[in-house]
C-alpha positions as CSV (number, residue, x, y, z in Angstrom):
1,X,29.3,13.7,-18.7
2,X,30.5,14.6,-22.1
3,X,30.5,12.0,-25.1
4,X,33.5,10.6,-24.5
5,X,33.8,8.9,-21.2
6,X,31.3,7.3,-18.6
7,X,31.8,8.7,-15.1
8,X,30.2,7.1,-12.0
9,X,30.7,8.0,-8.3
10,X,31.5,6.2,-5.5
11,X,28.3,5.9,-4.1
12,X,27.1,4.2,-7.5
13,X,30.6,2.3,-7.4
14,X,29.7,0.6,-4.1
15,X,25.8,0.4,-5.1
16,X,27.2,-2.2,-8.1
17,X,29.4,-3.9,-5.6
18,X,26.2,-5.5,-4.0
19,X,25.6,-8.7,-5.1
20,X,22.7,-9.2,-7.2
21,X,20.6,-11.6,-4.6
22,X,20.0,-8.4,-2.5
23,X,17.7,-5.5,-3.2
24,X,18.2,-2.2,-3.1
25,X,16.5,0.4,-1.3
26,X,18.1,3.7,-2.7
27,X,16.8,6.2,0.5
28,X,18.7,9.5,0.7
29,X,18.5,13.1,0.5
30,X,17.8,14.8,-2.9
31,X,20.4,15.4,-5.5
32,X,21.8,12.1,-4.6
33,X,22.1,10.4,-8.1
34,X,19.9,8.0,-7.7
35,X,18.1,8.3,-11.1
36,X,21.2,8.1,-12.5
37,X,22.4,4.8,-11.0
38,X,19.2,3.2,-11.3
39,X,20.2,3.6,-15.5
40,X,23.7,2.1,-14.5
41,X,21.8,-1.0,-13.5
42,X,19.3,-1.4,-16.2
43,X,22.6,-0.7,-18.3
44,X,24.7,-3.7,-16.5
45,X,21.5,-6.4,-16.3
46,X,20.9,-5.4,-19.9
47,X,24.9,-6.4,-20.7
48,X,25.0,-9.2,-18.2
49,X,21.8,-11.0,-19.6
50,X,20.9,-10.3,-23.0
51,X,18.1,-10.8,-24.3
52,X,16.9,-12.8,-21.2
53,X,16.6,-8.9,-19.8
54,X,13.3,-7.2,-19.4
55,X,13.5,-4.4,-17.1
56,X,10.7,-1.9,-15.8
57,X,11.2,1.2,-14.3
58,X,7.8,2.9,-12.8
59,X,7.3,6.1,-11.4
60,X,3.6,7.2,-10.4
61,X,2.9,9.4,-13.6
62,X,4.0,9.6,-17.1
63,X,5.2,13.0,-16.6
64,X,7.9,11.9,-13.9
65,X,9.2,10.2,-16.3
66,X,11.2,13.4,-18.5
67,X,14.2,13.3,-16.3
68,X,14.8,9.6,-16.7
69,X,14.3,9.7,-20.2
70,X,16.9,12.3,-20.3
71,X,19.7,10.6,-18.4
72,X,19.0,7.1,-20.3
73,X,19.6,9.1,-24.0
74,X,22.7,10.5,-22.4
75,X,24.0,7.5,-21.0
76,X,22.9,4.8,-23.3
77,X,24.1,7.4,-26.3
78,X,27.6,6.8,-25.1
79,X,27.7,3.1,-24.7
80,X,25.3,2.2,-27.9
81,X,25.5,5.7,-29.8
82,X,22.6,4.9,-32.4
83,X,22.2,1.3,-32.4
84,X,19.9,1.6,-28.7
85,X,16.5,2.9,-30.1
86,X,14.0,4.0,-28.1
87,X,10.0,4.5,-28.8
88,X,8.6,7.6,-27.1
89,X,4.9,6.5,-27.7
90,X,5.2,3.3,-26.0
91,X,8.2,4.6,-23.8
92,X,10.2,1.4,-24.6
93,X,14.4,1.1,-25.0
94,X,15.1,-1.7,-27.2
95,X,18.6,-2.7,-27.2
96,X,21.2,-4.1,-29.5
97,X,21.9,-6.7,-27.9
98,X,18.2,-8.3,-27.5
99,X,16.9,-6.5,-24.1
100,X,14.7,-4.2,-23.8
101,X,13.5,-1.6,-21.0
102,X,10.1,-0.3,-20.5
103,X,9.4,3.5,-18.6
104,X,5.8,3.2,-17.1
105,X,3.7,4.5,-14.7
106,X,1.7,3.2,-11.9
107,X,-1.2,5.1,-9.8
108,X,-3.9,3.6,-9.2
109,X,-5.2,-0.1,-9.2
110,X,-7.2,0.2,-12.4
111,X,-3.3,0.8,-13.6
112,X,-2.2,-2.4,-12.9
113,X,-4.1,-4.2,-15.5
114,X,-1.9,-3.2,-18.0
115,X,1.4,-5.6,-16.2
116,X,-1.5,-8.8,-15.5
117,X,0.3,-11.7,-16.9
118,X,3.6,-9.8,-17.8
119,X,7.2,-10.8,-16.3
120,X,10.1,-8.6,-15.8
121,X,13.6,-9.6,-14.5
122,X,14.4,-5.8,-12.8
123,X,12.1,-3.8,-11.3
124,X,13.4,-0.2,-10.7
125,X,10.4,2.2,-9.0
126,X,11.6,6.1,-8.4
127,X,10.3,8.4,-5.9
128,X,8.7,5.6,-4.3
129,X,7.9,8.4,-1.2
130,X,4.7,9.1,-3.7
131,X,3.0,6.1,-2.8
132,X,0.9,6.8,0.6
133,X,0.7,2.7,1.5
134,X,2.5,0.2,-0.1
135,X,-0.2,-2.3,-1.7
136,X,0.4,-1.6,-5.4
137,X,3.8,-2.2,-5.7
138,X,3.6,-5.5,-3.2
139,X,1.1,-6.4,-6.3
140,X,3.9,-5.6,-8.8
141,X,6.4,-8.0,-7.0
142,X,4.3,-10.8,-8.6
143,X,5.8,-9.9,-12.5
144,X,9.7,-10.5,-11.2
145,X,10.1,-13.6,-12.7
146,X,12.9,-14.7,-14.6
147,X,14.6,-18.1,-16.2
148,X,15.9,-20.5,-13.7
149,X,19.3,-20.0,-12.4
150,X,18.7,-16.2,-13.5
151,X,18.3,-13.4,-10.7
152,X,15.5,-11.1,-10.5
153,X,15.9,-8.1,-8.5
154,X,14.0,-4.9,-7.1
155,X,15.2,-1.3,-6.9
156,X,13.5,1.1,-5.0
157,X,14.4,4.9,-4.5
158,X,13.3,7.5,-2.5
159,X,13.4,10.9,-0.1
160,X,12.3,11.0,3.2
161,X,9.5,13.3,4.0
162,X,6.8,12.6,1.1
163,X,3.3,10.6,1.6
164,X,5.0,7.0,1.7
165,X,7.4,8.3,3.9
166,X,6.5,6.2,7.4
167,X,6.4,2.8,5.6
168,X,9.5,3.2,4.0
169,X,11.0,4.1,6.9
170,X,9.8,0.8,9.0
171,X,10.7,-1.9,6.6
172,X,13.8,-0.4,5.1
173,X,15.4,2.0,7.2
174,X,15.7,1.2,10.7
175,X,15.7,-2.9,10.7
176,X,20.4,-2.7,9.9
177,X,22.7,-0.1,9.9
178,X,23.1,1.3,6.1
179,X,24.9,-0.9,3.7
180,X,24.2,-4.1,5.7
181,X,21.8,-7.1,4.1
182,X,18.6,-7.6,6.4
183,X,15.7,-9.7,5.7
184,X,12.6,-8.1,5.1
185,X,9.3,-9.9,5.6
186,X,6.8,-8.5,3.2
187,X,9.0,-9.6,0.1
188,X,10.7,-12.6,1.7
189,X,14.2,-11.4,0.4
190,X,17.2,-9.8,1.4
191,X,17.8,-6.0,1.1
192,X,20.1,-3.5,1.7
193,X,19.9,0.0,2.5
194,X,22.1,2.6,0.7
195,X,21.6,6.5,1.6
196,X,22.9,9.0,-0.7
197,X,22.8,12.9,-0.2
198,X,23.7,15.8,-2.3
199,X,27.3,15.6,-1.2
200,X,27.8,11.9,-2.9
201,X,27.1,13.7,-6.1
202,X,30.6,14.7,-7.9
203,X,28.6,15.9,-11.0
204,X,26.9,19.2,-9.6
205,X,27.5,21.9,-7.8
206,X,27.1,21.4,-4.7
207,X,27.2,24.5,-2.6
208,X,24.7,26.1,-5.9
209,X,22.5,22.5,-4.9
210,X,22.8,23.4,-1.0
211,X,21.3,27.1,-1.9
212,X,19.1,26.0,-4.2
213,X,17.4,24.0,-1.7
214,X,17.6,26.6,1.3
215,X,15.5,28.4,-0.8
216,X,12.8,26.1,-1.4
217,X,12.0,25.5,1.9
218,X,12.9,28.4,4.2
219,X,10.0,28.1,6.5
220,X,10.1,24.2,7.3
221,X,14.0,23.5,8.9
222,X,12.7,19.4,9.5
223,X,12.0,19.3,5.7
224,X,15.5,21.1,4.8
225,X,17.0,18.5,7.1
226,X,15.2,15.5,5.5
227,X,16.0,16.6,2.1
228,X,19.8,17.7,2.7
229,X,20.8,14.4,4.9
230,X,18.4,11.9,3.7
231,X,17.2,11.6,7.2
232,X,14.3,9.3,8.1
233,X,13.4,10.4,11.7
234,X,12.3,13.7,10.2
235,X,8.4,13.7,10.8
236,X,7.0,17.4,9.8
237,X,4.8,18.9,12.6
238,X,5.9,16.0,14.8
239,X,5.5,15.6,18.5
240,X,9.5,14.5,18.8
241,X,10.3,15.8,15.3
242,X,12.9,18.6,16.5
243,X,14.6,16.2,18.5
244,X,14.9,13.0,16.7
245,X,17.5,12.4,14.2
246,X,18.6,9.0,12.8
247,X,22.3,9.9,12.5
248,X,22.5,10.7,16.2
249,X,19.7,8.8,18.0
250,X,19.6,5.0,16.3
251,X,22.5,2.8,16.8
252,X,23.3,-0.2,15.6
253,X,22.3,-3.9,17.4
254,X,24.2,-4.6,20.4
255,X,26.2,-8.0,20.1
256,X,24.7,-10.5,23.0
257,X,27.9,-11.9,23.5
258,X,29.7,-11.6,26.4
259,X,32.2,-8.2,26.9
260,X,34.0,-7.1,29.9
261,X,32.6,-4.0,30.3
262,X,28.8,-5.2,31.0
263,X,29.2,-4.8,34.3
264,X,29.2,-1.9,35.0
265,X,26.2,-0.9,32.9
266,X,22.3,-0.8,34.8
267,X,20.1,-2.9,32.8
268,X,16.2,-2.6,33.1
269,X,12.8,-3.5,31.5
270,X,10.3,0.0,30.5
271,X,6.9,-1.5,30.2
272,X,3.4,-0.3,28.9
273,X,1.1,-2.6,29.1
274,X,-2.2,-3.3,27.0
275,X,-3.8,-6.6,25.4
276,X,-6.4,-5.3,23.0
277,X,-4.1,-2.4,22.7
278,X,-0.8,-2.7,22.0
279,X,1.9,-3.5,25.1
280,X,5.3,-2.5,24.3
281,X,8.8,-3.6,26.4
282,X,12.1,-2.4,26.3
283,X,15.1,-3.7,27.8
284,X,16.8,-0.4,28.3
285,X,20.8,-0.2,28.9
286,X,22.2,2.7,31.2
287,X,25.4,4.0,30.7
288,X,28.0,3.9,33.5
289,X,30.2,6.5,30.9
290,X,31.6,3.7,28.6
291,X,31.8,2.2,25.6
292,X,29.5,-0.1,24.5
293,X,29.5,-3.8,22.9
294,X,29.8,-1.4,19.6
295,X,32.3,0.5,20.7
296,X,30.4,3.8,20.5
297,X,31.3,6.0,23.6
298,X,27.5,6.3,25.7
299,X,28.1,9.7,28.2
300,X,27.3,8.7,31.9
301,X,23.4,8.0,32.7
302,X,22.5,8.0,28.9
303,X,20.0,5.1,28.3
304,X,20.1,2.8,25.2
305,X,17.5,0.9,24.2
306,X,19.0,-2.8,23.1
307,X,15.8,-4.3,22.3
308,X,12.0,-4.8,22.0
309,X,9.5,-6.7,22.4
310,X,6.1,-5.1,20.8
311,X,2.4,-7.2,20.7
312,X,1.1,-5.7,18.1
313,X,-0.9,-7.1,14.8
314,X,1.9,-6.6,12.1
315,X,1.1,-3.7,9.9
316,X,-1.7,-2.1,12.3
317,X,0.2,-0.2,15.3
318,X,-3.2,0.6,17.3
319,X,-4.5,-3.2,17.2
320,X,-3.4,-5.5,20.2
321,X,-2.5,-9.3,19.7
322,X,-4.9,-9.9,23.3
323,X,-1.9,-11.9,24.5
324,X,-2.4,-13.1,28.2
325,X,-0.3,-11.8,31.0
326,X,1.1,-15.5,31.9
327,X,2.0,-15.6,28.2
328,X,3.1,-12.0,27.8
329,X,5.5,-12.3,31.1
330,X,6.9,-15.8,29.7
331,X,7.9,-13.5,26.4
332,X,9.7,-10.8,28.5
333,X,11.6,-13.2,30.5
334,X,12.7,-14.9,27.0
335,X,13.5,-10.6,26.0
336,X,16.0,-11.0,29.0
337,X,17.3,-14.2,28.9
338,X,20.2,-13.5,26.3
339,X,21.5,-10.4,28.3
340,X,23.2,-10.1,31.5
341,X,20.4,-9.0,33.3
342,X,19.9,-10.4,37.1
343,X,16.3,-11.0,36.2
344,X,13.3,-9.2,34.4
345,X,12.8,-6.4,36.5
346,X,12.0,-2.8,35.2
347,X,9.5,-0.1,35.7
348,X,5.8,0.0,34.5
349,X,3.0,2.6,34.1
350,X,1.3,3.2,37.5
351,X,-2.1,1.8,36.3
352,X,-0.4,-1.5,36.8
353,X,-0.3,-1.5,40.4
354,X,-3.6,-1.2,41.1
355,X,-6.2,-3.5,42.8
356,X,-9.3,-3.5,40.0
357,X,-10.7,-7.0,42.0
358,X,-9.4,-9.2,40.2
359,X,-8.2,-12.5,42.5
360,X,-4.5,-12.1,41.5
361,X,-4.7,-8.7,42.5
362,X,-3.1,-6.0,40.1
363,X,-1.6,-6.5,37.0
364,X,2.2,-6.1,38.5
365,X,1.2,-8.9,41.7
366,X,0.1,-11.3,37.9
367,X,3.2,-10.4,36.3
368,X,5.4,-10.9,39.5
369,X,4.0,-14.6,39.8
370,X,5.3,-15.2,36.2
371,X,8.8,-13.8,37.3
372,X,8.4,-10.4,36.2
373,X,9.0,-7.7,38.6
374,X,8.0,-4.1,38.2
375,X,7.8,-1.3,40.1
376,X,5.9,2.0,39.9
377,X,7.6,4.7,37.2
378,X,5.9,7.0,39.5
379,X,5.6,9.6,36.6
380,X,4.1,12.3,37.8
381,X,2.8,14.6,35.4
382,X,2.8,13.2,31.3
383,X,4.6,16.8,30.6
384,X,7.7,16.3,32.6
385,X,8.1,13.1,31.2
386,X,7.9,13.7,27.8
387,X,10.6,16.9,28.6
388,X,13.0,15.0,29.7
389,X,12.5,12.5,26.8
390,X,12.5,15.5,24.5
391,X,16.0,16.4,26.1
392,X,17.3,13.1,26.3
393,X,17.0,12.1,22.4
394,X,18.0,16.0,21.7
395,X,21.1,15.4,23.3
396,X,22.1,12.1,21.9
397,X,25.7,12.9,20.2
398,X,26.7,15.2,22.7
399,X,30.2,13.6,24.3
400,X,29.6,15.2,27.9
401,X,25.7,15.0,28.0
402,X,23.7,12.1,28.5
403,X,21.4,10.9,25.2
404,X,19.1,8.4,24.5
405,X,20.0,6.0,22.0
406,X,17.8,3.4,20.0
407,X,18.5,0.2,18.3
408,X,17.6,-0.2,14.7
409,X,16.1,-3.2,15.7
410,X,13.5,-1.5,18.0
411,X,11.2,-1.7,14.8
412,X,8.1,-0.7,16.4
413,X,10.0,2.5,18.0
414,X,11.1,3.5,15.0
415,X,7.7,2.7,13.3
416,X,5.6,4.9,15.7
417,X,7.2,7.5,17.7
418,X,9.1,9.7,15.4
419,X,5.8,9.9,13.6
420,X,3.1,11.0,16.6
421,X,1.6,14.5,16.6
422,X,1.0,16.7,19.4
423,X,-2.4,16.9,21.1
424,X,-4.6,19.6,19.2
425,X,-6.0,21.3,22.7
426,X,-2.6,20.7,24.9
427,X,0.7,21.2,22.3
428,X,3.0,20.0,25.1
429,X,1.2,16.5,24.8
430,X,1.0,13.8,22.6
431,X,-2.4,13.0,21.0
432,X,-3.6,10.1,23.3
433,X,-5.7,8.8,19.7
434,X,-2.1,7.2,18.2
435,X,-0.3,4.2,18.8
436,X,1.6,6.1,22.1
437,X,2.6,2.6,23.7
438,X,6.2,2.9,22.4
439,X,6.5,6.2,23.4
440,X,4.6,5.6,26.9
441,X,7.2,2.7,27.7
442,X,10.3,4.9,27.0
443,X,9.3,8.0,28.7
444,X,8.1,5.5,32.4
445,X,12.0,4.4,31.6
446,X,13.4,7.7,31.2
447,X,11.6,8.6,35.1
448,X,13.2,5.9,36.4
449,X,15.5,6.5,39.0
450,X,18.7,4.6,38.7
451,X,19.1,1.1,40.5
452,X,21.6,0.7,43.1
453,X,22.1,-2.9,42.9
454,X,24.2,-4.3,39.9
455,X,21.9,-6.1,37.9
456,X,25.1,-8.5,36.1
457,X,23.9,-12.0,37.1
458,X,22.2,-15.0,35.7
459,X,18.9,-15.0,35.9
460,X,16.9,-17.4,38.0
């Protein structure tokens, strides 16, 4: 950028397209100019609102904060030359036109004191990965407030693969494809999810950046991957870690309405059941060698997972919601009911067919009387399962192999498996001590041998 002329990409061009109602969650690879459009939006809120403006940007030290301080001189140099002062004590920019933007730090709760009482109108947080949970900035969302009629806004950015890495991932990665608004709980608001990589950067070199980091991680490919595609399936030392990729295994939601080619599609329920633990359901598509409702091409016998149904307490994976089976069954049929699946029949873990005394007989003879039907995934040993698993999701992509595929929408999926380790005493095992029960349900459906009567009915 020289002194003449401001230059943005068009990453940054489409990233000031969204309309200000939605955050931002800025997730990709490094060297994806993310610091550099966070300034383009303090720079445009500053313009658009004036004085009314009061704009934070945090990073978890003061000595993160160089870089930025670097890129807002250059950038603010060419739209305010001299009259945009900024104070490098108190690290505040104080603009000509009334607004003002503050460079802080945030790392531990005896921190937060200092924002008690204090609005702000933007909140922009970079390398938000540093952050191992997400408590203290859920605090900070208290100091967005603004006049009425004015919007407040929050900015996050990050890379996959540091400490915070995992929650990121569940609440703003895999809940909508990239680009598209979703709803996100925690905040009550609207986001959207815009990946960048080293390749949306025009300003550098790119095949010097690509070397650069080769070199800095030579040993540790998942790493190389997370940092040169922004991909957040990448789980270091990771049970499914060499085979799960988000650009290849996670699709986007299936449509529930009504397409011609359902019927020749096998549809089916995987099930792992628990109460104080965690059950998890899937209603798991199989591919006849079509196109789907998407119009992504799904190689014969791959398997899709369309949706989920998870009991879990939100925001502890291992803790059960204790739901009865009459009241868990009801919840599976109502999984079904929008798809055109003859009724809610799948495959279970064996456990569930056995006799433990209790009057109803086994679990499966309960969930049968509710209108659930399983039958044994007869799964032999939990090593040839999880193999074929492996080579399932490694071979999602392929156009003449079958894959598995998984919904963003699959939230607890996405939240657990691509993040379990192996077992310490058996490496070609998961460790039984993690929330397995997503995993568990997908590898009884990826056993299952192929039903021979079309499941494309009402159900009844």
């Amino acid at each position: 950028m020289d002194a003449e002329t401001l230059q943005i990409s068009p990453f940054q061009e489409k990233v000031l397209r969204i309309p200000e109602e939605f955050d931002i969650f800025l997730g990709g690879g490094r060297g994806g100019s993310k610091s550099f459009t966070f300034a383009i939006l303090a720079l445009r809120h500053s313009e658009q609102y004036k004085k009314k403006a009061r704009i934070l940007y945090l990073r978890q030290t003061y000595k993160g904060l160089a870089d930025f301080e670097n890129i807002c001189r250059d950038l603010f140099g060419i739209v305010y030359g001299d009259s945009a002062r900024y104070n490098s004590t108190e690290h505040v920019w104080r603009f000509p036109n009334g607004s003002y933007m503050e460079l802080s730090q945030l790392e531990g709760a005896g921190d937060y004191a200092k924002y008690q009482g204090r609005s702000f109108t933007l909140l922009l947080i970079d390398e938000t990965g540093q952050y191992a949970s997400p408590e203290l900035l859920d605090r900070l969302r208290s100091n967005l407030r603004g006049p009425k009629g004015m919007p407040i806004r929050e900015v996050k950015a990050a890379n996959p693969g540091d400490a915070g890495h995992a929650w990121l991932a569940s609440r703003y990665v895999f809940n909508a494809a990239p680009w598209v608004p979703f709803y996100e709980e925690k905040s009550k608001r609207q986001w959207v999810y815009c990946p960048s990589t080293y390749k949306d950067n025009p300003f550098i070199d790119q095949d010097e950046y690509f070397n650069q980091l080769s070199a800095s991680c030579p040993y540790d490919a998942e790493l190389l991957r997370a940092w040169l595609d922004g991909d957040w399936s990448v789980m270091r030392g990771a049970f499914f870690g060499p085979v799960i990729e988000e650009k290849r295994n996670a699709v986007d939601p299936w449509p529930k309405a009504f397409f011609d080619g359902w019927r020749a599609w096998d549809f089916f329920l995987a099930h792992d059941y628990g109460s104080a633990a965690p059950s998890a359901t899937y209603l798991v598509a199989e591919s006849p060698g079509a196109e789907g409702p998407d119009g992504k091409y799904y190689p014969k016998d791959s398997l899709v997972l369309i949706d989920e149904l998870a009991t879990s307490v939100p925001g502890q994976p291992s803790q059960g919601l204790q739901w009865t089976i009459p009241k868990l069954a009801d919840a599976i049929v109502d999984l079904c009911e929008p798809w055109p699946i003859r009724r809610a029949e799948g495959v279970a873990d064996d456990a569930c067919f056995s006799n433990h005394g209790h009057s109803s007989g086994s679990i499966a003879d309960e969930f049968k009387h509710y209108k659930v039907f399983f039958s044994p995934a007869k799964k032999g040993s939990r090593q040839t399962g999880w193999e074929i698993m492996r080579t399932l999701l490694a071979d999602a992509g392929k156009p003449d192999k079958p894959g598995l595929y998984i919904s963003r929408n699959c939230s607890y999926f996405w939240e657990t498996v691509p993040v379990l380790g192996r077992d310490p005493r058996r490496a070609e095992d998961l460790d039984t001590r993690q929330p397995d029960h997503a995993a568990d349900a997908v590898r009884y459906g990826c056993l299952r041998k192929k039903n021979t009567i079309s499941p494309f009915a009402p159900m009844g």
